[in-house]
Structure formats: structure tokens, C-alpha cells
N, C-alpha and C positions, 0 to 999 in steps of 0.2 A: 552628371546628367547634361547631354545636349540637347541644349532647342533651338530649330529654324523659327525665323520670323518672319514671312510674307503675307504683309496686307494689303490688296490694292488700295488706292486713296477712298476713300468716302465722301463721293463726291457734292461740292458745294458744302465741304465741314473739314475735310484731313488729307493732306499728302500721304500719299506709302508713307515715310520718314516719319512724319508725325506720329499714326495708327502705331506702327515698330513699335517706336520708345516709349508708347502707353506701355503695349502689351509687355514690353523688358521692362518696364518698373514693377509690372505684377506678378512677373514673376520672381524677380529677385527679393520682393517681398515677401513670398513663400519662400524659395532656394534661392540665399543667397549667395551660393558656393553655383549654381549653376553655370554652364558655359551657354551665351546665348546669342546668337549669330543672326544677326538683323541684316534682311536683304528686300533693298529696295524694289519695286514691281510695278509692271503696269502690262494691259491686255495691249497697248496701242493707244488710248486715251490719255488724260494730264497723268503728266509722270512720266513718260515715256524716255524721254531724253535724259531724265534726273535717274533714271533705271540703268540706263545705259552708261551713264557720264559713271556712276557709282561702279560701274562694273567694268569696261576699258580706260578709263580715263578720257584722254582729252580735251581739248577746247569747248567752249562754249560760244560759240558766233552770232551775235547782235544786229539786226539792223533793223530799220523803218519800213513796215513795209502795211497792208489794208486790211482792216477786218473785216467783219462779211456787210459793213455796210458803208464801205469803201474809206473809212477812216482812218487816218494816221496810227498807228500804235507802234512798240518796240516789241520783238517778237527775237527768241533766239530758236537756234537747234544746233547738233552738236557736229563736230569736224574730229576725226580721229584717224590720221594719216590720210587716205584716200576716198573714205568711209565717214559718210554723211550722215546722220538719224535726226527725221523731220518728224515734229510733233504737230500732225496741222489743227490741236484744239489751242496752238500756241497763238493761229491768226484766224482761226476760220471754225472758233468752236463757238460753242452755245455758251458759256458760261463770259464770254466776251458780251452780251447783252443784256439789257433789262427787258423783263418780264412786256414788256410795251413793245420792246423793240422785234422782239422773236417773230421773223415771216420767212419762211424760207422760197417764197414769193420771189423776193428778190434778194434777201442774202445769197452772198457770193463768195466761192472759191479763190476769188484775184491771189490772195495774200498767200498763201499754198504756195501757187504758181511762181510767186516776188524768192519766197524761199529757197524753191528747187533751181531757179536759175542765180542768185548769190552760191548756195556749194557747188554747183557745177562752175561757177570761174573762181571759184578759189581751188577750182582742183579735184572736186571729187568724181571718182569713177564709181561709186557703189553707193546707194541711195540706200535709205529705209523709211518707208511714211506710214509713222505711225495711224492708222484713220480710224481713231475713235473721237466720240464728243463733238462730232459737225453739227451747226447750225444751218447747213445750206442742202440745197436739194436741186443744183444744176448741171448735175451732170458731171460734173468736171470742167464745162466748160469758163467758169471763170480762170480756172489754171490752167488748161490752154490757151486763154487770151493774154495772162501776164508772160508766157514764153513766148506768145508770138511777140507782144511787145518787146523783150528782152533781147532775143534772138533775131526776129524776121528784118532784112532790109526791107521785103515786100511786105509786108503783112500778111503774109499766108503760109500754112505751117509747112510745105513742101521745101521751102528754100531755108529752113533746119535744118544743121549738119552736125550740131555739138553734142548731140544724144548719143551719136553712132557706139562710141567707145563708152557710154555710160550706163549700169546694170541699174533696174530700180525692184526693188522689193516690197510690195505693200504688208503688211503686220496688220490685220483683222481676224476677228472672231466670227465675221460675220459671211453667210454662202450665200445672202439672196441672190437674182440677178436683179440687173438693173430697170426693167420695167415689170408689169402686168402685176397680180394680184400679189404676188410676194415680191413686187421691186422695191426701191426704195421708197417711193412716193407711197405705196400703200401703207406699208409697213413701219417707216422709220420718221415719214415726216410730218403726222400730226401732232407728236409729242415735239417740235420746233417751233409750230405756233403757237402764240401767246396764249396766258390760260386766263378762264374770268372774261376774254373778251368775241366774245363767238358771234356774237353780230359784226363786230368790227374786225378783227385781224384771226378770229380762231380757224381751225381746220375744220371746211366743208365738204362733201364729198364734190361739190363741181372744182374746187380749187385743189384736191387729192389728184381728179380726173385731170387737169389742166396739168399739172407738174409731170402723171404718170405720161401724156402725150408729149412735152415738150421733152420727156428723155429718149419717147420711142424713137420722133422724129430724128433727134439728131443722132439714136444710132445707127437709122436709116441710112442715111446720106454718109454717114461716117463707113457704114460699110458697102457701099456703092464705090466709094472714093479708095479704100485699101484691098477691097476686094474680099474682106474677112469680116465678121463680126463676133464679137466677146464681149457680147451684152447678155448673155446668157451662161455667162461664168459665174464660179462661186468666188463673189467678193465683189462681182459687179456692183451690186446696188450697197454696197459699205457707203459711209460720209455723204450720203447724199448723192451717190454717182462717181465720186472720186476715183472710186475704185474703176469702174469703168475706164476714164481717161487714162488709166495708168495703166491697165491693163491693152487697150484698144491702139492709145497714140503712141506711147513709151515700152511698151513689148516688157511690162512689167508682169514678176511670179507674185504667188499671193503664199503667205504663209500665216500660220497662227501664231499671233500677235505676241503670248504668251510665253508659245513654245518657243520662237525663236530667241526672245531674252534667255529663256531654261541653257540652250543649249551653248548660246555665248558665252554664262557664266559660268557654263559647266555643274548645274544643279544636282544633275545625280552622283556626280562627285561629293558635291557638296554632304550632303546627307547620307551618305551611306554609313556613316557610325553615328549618324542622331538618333535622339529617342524618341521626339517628338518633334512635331512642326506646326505652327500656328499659322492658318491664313483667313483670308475673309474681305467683305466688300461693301459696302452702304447696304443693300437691298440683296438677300438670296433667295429664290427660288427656283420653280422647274429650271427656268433661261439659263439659272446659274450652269447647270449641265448640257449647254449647248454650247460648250467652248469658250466659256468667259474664264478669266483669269483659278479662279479657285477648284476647278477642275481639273487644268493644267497641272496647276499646282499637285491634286492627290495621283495622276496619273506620273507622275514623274517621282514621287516620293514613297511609291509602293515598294518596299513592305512599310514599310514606317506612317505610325499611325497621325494622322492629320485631321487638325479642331478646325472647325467653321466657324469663324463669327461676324456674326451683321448685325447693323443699327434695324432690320426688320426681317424676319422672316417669316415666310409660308412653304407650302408643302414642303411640310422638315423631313416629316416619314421617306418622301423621293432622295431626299436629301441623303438618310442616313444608309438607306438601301444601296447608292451609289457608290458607299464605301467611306463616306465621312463616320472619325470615329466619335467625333462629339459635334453637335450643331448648337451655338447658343446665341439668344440673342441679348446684346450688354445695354439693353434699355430696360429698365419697370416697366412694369404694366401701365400703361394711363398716360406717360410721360408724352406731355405734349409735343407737338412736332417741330418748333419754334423751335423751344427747350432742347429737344434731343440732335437739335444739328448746331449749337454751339460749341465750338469749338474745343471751351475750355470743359464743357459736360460731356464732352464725346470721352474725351482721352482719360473724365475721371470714371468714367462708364466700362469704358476699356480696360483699365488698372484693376477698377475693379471685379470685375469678371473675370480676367485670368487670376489675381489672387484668390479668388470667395471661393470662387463655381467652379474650376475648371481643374480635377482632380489628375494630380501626380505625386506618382508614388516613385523615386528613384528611374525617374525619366518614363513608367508607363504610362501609359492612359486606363483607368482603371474602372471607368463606368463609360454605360453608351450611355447617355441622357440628351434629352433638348429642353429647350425652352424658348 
């Protein structure tokens, strides 16, 4: 019996890497003759570059560069011959803050921008930014202001010339564009500000409206100035706008985040004599089938039958109509929330679920059930 194992991280509880090697203790606790092939994953989110590095090799490149509230931090992303993969929840995600600090008011892109101009002078010609997990909602424009810093004698982005020869690819799940009712600011950025405090720093609809203008504006002027606007691209409003700048400034393609890890690894290779494949994420529902990682995942692993599992789930019936052959969720009933994102209870929850619950018989999947 073969089994794949792709689980994105569980975020604020488990690396991919982590979630994997629950799920292979529980199995090889049921089959312990099983063959079972753990492969690291990410949509574009944390992981991203640990997804990659797992799958090409290469380097890991280090330096100091600002998180979104212009602080020192060490931040890496990966180098692999000419070919660069930017993680930007490395400098410029949420999970870099405390619950007080979350405003994407004024968190900032800077640290993105410190990253892409480090691989570009060490050489790289092929970019990948990953943009999942932002904390900021500017547009992009903090990481055009770290390349004008970087690059510009003037300070102005015209007298840029090292991009000519450099391709950039953004890896997103996500189509909004970057303003009006489904831009970024609508959609993506009240879950950035801090929660519990809504008098003081939480999401208002006037500070919604302020963020939604201050992207119009600047892709106003931004397409005045190239004569083109891709503010109404799918992927525009990813990261807070990110997507935009990379799209708009850098003549950046946008691809799924997911699929293009699938296709580097060569996934459907991978799988075409497994039996089974386990994948799964912190939280699934409908969204789950809007192009987030465990979608990818059963779209690329058809015929072969593939388990869901999450620390929470809803609409499972959507879930299981879509083609998943098991959806489970590896928490009790009741277990409080505190309790179910430690670390050491995730992975015995995980263990536990693929050995209890999660029926195979000589590598089939042998029941549809949820839980």
C-alpha cells in the first residue's frame, strides 16, 4: 500500500512537516509495512519556501530586513541557481504580530520589497512570491518604496533598470481585484485588525472605506503614469495589494499558488501508483474549494481517492460532493480552542484520526463518512 501525505500547516499550531509526520505515525500504526511518502506543501502562505527547498534543493538566503511595523527581523527565502522563491509571511505576514499590534492602517510591505532586491543582486533572474498570510493592506506600495530605496539614484521608479532581464511570478489562491467591493480592503482586511478591540484599532467600515481609496487612488495615478491598469486582475488584491505592485510595476504572471508547487514536483507523477492520499488544512469549508491548497491537491490526484482533514470543519456535504473521499475533523466534540491549537494536541489528534477513523483496507478507502 502507498500513501501520499500533503498537509498544509495549520496555521498558528503546525508546519506541513509537522501535520506529515503525525499523519505517518498513524498510519504506520495501523500498516506498518505501508509505503508512505510525505511531501511538504503550501498554497503561497508559511511554508512556502520549506515546500520548495524540500523539492529542488538549494540554498536558504538570510538577511535583516522590516516587518510590517518597520522593525528589524531575520527573514530568509530560497536561491536555487537563478531562481528565487519569496515567502512574504517571512517579513510582511500576520503571524509576525501581536493581537495589539494587527492595523493594516499602517503595516507595511517595506520588508517584501528589502527581499526581492537581495535575490535580484545575488543573481536571480526568476522570482516566485509566494502571497499568502499578509498583514498589510498598502497596495504594494511599501515594496515599491524598499526598491526605489535599493535601486533608485533618484528616487523615483523610472530610473530602474535591473528588473528588465528579471521574470516575477506571484503564487496565489486568490482572483479579487484590488479595489471596490471584492478588493482587498473589503474582503481581506478586516480579519488584519486586531480583535476584542474595535473602539481602539478593530475594523470599521470608515477605516475599510479609507484603505479601499487609498488603493484606488494609487492605481489611479499608477495608470496614468504606464498608460495601463491591472488593478482589475485576478490576484490584484492577494496580500493586501501585493499582488497589484507585482502585477502593475514588475509585469508579473499570477498562478495558483498550489498548482505551481504540483507541477515543480511533478505530483501527478508522484501518485499515479498510490492508493491513497491524505491532505488537509487548519479550517475547511466552502473557501476550501475556491482554490486553496486541498483542492489542488484532489484535482491533481484524480483517480486516486483523497481524505480531508481539519482541526474544524463545515459545510462537509459541499465538501464530500466535490470529490473528497473522506472529510474528518481530528478534534472531539467540545475540545476547547486554546486546547486544540497546541501543538503537542494537534499532532496527537492527527495520529489519532488517521489510525482510529480513517478506514483502509489494502490501500482503499473503504467508507465515505465525515465528522
Amino acid at each position: 500500500m502507498k500513501v501520499i501525505i500533503a498537509i498544509d500547516s495549520f496555521k498558528g499550531c503546525l508546519t506541513s512537516k509537522e501535520a506529515n509526520e503525525a499523519a505517518a505515525k498513524g498510519i504506520r500504526m495501523a500498516y506498518p509495512d505501508a509505503e508512505i511518502v510525505e511531501v511538504a506543501v503550501s498554497d503561497g502562505g508559511e511554508g512556502y519556501i520549506e515546500a520548495f527547498h524540500a523539492a529542488i534543493g538549494g540554498r536558504l538566503e538570510e538577511i535583516t530586513a522590516r516587518d510590517p511595523l518597520m522593525r528589524p527581523i531575520k527573514a530568509k527565502y530560497l536561491l536555487y541557481n537563478d531562481t528565487a522563491v519569496i515567502e512574504i509571511a517571512q517579513v510582511s505576514g500576520l503571524t509576525l504580530l501581536t493581537n495589539e499590534e494587527r492595523n493594516p492602517m499602517v503595516a507595511t510591505s517595506y520588508g517584501t520589497g528589502q527581499l526581492v532586491a537581495d535575490a535580484v543582486r545575488k543573481g536571480a533572474k526568476h522570482i516566485i512570491v509566494g502571497l499568502g498570510g499578509s498583514a498589510t493592506s498598502d497596495a504594494g506600495i511599501g515594496m515599491l518604496r524598499a526598491l526605489i530605496d535599493a535601486f533608485s539614484k533618484n528616487s523615483t521608479w523610472d530610473d530602474i533598470d535591473v528588473f528588465k532581464d528579471v521574470t516575477f511570478t506571484i503564487a496565489t489562491d486568490v482572483n479579487n481585484p484590488l479595489y471596490g467591493e471584492q478588493g482587498a480592503a473589503h474582503v481581506f482586511a478586516p480579519q488584519k485588525f486586531a480583535s476584542g478591540q474595535r473602539e481602539v484599532k478593530g475594523a470599521t467600515p470608515e477605516k475599510i472605506h479609507c484603505l479601499d481609496e487609498r488603493a484606488r487612488k494609487f492605481a489611479e495615478l499608477s495608470a496614468k503614469h504606464f498608460g495601463y491598469d491591472r488593478s482589475q486582475m485576478a490576484g490584484a488584491g492577494a496580500a493586501g495589494g501585493l499582488g497589484y505592485a507585482f502585477l502593475q510595476y514588475l509585469n508579473a504572471k499570477s498562478m495558483s499558488g498550489i498548482l505551481l508547487l504540483l507541477n515543480t514536483i511533478r505530483f501527478k507523477e508522484m501518485v499515479k501508483d498510490a492508493d491513497l492520499i491524505i491532505t488537509g488544512e487548519g479550517s475547511a469549508d466552502r473557501q476550501t474549494l475556491m482554490g486553496k491548497l486541498p483542492i489542488g491537491i484532489l484535482e491533481e490526484a484524480k483517480p486516486v481517492p483523497v481524505v480531508l482533514i481539519a482541526g474544524r470543519i463545515s459545510d462537509c456535504e459541499e465538501l464530500l460532493k466535490a470529490g473528497f473521499a473522506q472529510v474528518r475533523c481530528i478534534n472531539p466534540p467540545g475540545i476547547p480552542l486554546e486546547e486544540a491549537m497546541r501543538k503537542d494536541v494537534a499532532k496527537r489528534n492527527i495520529q489519532a484520526m488517521i489510525e482510529k477513523s480513517i478506514l483502509l483496507n489494502h490501500g482503499d478507502c473503504l467508507s465515505i463518512t465525515s465528522s
